[in-house]
C-alpha positions as CSV (number, residue, x, y, z in Angstrom):
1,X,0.0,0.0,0.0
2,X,2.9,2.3,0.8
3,X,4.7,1.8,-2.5
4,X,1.3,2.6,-4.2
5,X,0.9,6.3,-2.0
6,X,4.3,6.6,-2.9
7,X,4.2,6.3,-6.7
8,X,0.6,8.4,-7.0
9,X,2.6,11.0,-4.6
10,X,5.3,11.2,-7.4
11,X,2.9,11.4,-10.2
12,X,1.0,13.9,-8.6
13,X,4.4,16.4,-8.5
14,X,5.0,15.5,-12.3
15,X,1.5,16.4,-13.4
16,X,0.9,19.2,-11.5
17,X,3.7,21.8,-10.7
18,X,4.4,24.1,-8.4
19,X,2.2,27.3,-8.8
20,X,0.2,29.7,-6.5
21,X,-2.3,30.0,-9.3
22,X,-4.6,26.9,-10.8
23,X,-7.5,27.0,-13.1
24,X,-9.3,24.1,-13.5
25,X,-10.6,21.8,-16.4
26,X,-10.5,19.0,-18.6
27,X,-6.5,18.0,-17.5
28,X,-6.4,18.6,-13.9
29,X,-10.4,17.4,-12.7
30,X,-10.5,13.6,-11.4
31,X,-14.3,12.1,-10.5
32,X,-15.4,8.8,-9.4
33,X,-17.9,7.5,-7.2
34,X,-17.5,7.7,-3.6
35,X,-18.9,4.7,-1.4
36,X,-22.6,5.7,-1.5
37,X,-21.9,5.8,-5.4
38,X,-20.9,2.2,-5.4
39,X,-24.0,1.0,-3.9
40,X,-25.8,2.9,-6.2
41,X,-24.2,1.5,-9.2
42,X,-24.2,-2.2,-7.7
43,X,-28.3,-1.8,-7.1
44,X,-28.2,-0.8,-11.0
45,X,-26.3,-4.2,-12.0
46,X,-28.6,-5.9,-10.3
47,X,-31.9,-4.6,-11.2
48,X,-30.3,-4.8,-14.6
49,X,-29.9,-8.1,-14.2
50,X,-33.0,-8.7,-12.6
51,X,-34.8,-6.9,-15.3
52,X,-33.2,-8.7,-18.2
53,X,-33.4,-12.3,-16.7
54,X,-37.1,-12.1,-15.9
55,X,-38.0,-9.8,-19.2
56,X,-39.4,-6.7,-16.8
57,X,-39.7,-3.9,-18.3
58,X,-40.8,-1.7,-15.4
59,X,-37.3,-2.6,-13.8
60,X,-35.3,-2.3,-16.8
61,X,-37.2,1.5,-17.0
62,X,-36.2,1.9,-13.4
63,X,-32.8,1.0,-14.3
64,X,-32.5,3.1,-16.8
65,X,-33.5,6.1,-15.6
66,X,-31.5,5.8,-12.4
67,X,-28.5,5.4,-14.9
68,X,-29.4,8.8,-16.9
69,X,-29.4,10.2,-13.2
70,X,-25.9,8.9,-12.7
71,X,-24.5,10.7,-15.7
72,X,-26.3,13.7,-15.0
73,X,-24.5,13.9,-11.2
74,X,-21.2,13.4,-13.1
75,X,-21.9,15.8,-15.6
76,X,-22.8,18.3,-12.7
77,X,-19.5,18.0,-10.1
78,X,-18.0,18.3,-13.4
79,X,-19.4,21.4,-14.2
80,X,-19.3,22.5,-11.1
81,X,-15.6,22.7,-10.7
82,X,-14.9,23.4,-14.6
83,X,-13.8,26.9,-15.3
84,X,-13.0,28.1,-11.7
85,X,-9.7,30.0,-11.3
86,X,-7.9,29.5,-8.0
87,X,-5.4,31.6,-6.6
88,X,-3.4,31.7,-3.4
89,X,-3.3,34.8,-1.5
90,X,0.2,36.1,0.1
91,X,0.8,34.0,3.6
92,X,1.5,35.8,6.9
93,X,4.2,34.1,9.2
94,X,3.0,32.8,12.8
95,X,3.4,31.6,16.0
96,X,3.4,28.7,17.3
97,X,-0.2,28.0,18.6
98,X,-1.3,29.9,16.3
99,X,-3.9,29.7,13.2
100,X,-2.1,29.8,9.8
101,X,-5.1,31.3,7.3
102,X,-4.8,30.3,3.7
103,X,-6.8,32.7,1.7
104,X,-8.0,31.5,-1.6
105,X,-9.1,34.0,-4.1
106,X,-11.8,31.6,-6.0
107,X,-13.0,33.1,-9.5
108,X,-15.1,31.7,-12.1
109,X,-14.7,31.8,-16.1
110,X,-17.9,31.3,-17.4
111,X,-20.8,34.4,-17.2
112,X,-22.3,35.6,-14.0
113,X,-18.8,34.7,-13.0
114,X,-18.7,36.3,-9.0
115,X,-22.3,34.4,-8.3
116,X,-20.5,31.0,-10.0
117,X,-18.0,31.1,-8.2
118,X,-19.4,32.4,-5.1
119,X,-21.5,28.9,-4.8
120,X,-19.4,27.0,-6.2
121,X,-17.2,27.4,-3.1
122,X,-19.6,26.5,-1.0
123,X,-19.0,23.0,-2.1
124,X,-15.2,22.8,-2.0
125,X,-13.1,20.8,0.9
126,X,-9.7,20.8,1.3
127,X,-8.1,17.0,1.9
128,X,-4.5,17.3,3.6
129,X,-2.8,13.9,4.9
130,X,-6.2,12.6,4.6
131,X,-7.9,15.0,7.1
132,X,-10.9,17.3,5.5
133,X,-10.6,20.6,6.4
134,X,-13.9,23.4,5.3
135,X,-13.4,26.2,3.6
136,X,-14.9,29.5,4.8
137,X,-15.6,32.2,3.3
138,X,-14.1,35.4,4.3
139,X,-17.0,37.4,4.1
140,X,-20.5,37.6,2.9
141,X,-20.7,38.0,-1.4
142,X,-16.6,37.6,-1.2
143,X,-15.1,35.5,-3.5
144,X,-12.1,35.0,-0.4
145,X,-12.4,31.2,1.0
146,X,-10.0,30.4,4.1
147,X,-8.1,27.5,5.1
148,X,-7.3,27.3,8.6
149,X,-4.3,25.2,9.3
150,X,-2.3,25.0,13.0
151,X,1.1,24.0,12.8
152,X,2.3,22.5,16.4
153,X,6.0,22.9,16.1
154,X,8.5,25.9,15.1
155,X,10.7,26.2,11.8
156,X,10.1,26.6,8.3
157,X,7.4,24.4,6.3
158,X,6.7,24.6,2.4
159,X,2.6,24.7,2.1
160,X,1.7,20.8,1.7
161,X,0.0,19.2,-1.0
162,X,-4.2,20.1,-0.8
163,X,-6.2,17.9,-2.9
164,X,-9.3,20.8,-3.3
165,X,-12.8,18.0,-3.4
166,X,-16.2,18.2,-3.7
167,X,-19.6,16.1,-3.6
168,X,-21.7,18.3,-5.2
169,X,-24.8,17.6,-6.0
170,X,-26.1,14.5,-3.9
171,X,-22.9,13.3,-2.2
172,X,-22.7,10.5,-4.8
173,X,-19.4,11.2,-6.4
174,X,-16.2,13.1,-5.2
175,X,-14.5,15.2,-7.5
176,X,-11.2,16.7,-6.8
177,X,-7.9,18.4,-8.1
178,X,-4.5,19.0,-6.4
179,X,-3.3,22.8,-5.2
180,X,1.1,22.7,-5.2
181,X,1.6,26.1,-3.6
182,X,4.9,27.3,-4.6
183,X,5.1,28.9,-1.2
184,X,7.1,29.0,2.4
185,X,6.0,30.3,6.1
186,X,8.0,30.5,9.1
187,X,6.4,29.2,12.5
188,X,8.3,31.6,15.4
189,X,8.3,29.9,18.7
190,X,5.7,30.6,21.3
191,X,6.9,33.4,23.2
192,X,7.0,32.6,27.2
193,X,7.9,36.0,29.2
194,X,11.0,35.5,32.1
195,X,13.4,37.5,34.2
196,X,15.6,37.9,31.0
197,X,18.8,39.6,31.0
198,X,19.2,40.5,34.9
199,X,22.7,42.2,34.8
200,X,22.4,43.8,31.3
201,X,25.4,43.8,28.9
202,X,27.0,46.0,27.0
203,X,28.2,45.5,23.8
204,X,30.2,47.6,21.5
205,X,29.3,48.5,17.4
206,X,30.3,45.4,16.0
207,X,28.2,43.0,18.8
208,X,31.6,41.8,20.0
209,X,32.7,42.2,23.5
210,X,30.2,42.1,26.3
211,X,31.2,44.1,29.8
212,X,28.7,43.5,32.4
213,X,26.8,47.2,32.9
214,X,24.5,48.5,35.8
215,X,24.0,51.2,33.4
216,X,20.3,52.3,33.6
217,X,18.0,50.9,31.6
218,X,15.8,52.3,28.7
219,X,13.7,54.8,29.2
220,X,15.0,56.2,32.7
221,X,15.8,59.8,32.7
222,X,18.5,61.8,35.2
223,X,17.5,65.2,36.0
224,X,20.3,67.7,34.7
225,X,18.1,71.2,35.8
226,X,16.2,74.1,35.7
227,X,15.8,76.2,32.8
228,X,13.4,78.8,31.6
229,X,9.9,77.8,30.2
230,X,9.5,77.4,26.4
231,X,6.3,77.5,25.1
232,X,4.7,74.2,23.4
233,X,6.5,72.1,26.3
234,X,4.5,69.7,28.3
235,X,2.9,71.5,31.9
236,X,4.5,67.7,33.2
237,X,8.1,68.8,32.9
238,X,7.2,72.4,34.7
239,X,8.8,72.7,38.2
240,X,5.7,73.1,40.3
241,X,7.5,73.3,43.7
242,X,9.4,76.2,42.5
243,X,5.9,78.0,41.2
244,X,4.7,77.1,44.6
245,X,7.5,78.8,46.5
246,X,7.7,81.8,43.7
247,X,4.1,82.5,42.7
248,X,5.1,85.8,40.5
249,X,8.1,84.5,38.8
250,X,7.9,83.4,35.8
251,X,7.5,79.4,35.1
252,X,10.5,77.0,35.0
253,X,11.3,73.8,33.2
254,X,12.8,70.5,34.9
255,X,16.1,69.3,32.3
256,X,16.7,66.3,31.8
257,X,19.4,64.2,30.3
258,X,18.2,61.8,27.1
259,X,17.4,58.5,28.4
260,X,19.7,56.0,28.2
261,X,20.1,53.1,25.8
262,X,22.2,50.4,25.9
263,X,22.3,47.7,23.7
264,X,21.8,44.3,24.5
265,X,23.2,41.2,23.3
266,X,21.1,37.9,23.6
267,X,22.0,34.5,24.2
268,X,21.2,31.3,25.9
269,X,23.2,32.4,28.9
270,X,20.4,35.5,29.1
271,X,17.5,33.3,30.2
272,X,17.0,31.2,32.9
273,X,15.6,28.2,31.1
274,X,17.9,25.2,31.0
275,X,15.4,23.3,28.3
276,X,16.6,24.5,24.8
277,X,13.0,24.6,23.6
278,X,11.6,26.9,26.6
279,X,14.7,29.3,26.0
280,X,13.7,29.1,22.4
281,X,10.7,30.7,23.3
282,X,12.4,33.2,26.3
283,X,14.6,34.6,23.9
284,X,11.8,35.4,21.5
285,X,9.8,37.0,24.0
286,X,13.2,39.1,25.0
287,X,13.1,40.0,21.3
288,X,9.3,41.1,21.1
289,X,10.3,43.3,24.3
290,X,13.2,45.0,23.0
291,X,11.9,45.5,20.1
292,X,8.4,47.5,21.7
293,X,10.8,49.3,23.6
294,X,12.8,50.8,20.2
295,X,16.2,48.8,21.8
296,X,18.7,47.7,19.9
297,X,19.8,44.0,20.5
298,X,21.7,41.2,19.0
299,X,21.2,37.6,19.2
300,X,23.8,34.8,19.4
301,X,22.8,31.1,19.3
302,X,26.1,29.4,20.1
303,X,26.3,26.4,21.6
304,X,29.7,25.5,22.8
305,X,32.1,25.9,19.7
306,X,29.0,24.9,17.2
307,X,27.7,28.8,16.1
308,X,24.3,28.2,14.8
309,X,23.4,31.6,14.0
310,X,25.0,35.1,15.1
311,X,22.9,38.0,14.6
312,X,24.5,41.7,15.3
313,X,23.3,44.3,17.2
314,X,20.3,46.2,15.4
315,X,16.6,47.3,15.7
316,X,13.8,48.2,13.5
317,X,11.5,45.4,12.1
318,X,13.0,43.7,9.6
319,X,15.9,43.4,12.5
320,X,13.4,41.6,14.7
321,X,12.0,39.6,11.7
322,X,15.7,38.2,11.0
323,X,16.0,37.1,15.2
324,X,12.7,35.7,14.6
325,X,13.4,33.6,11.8
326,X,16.4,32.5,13.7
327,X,15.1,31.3,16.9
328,X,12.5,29.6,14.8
329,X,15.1,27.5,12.2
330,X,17.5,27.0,15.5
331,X,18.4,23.5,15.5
């Protein structure tokens, strides 16, 4: 049975490539009988029979007519999937625990195109490693459907293979095509908050050395003095104890110095998590923080003298979005 799965699977990936865009039609639609189909077509071999060996022609009428309703069915799930143009949507990355929503533009060829397609999607199933997953639309009269999928472990996955079915009209026959997405996400692990980075360190331009610092941290301020009042500046920097002691003379502004930010270099050693899996998840927490808090940071994932990914000191998003990727690929 395996070798059988495994020769379909590879001529599945020859016939249909990798494309974020599939229409369908007379190449790529598969149909047969699912097992209420069966039955039906075994009660019409044996009322054919039946009919044929006792010379009935009621029964042979029966038969008949239960046959032209067979090929009508197929005729219908054909038409039904004929013509419709299927394309994936963009993919957002995630976290672990998190939903990962395939959104499937769905768009018919033939006239009246928006109402075709619109019900025609309300007849498609997705079939992934067996398990039938519903579509749903995005929103009423949208031709958006939405696949929702939950990954349970970090890293990078390539979309899997989605055999896109349907049973339309009387759940007598199944048919189906195959969706190759030529399309990666990233699963970040599940951030878990901790006393990170207790005795912060210091690290110089190129992420190099680290000094232990008791500098202060971001966002506190050190009063420098008192200067005149400028107008535009905020009554909570005014010296009020001053105006209080010196109603008439004019109002006076507390100084201070700019806050203070030090960089901070990341690492296993900066959470307290000895399970590689939970400091996984510490150290992308850390990140999310710094990052809220406009910080630049670095990461290092060394472990003993294997370096599985160095990252230098930085900020801005697409600085967090490179940690991120990191922690998740972090073998």
């Amino acid at each position: 049975m395996a070798i059988v799965e495994n020769r379909l699977k590879a001529w599945i990936k020859r016939r249909f490539e990798p494309s974020n865009t599939l229409k369908l039609g007379h190449k790529n639609i598969f149909i047969l009988p699912n097992i209420a189909g069966i039955w039906l077509l075994l009660c019409l071999l044996i009322l054919f029979v039946l009919g044929t060996n006792y010379q009935n022609n009621p029964i042979l009428l029966l038969c008949f007519f239960l046959l032209s309703f067979v090929i009508y069915i197929i005729h219908s799930g054909f038409n039904n999937l004929n013509g419709l143009s299927i394309k994936l949507l963009p993919v957002s990355n995630i976290y672990v625990n998190q939903e990962l929503l395939l959104r499937f533009e769905i768009t018919s060829a033939i006239s009246n195109s928006n109402a075709s397609a619109s019900a025609k999607g309300n007849h498609l199933n997705a079939v992934i490693d067996k398990k039938v997953y519903r579509l749903k639309r995005e929103s009423k009269n949208s031709n958006i459907w939405i696949l929702a999928l939950k990954p349970e472990q970090r890293g990078r996955y390539s979309l899997p293979l989605i055999q896109l079915r349907s049973e339309y009209p009387f759940g007598l026959i199944k048919a189906w095509s195959y969706f190759r997405a030529d399309l990666s996400y990233l699963v970040y692990p599940n951030p878990i908050a901790s006393n990170w980075q207790l005795e912060l360190k210091e690290v110089n331009e190129t992420g190099d050395t680290e000094i232990e610092s008791t500098s202060p941290t971001l966002g506190e301020r050190n009063f420098d003095g008192i200067k005149p009042y400028l107008p535009g500046a905020p009554l909570s920097n005014v010296a009020w104890k001053q105006v209080a002691k010196q109603p008439d003379s004019p109002l006076l502004l507390k100084s201070f110095e700019s806050p203070v930010t030090v960089p901070v270099s990341l690492s296993f050693d900066s959470v307290p998590a000895q399970i590689a899996e939970t400091a996984i998840s510490q150290l992308t927490s850390a990140c999310l923080e710094l990052h809220d808090d406009s910080r630049p940071f670095g990461l290092d994932l060394s472990r003993g003298s294997h370096i599985s990914s160095h990252i230098n000191v930085g900020s801005g998003t697409e600085h967090l979005k490179l940690c991120l990727e990191a922690l998740a690929t972090c073998k």
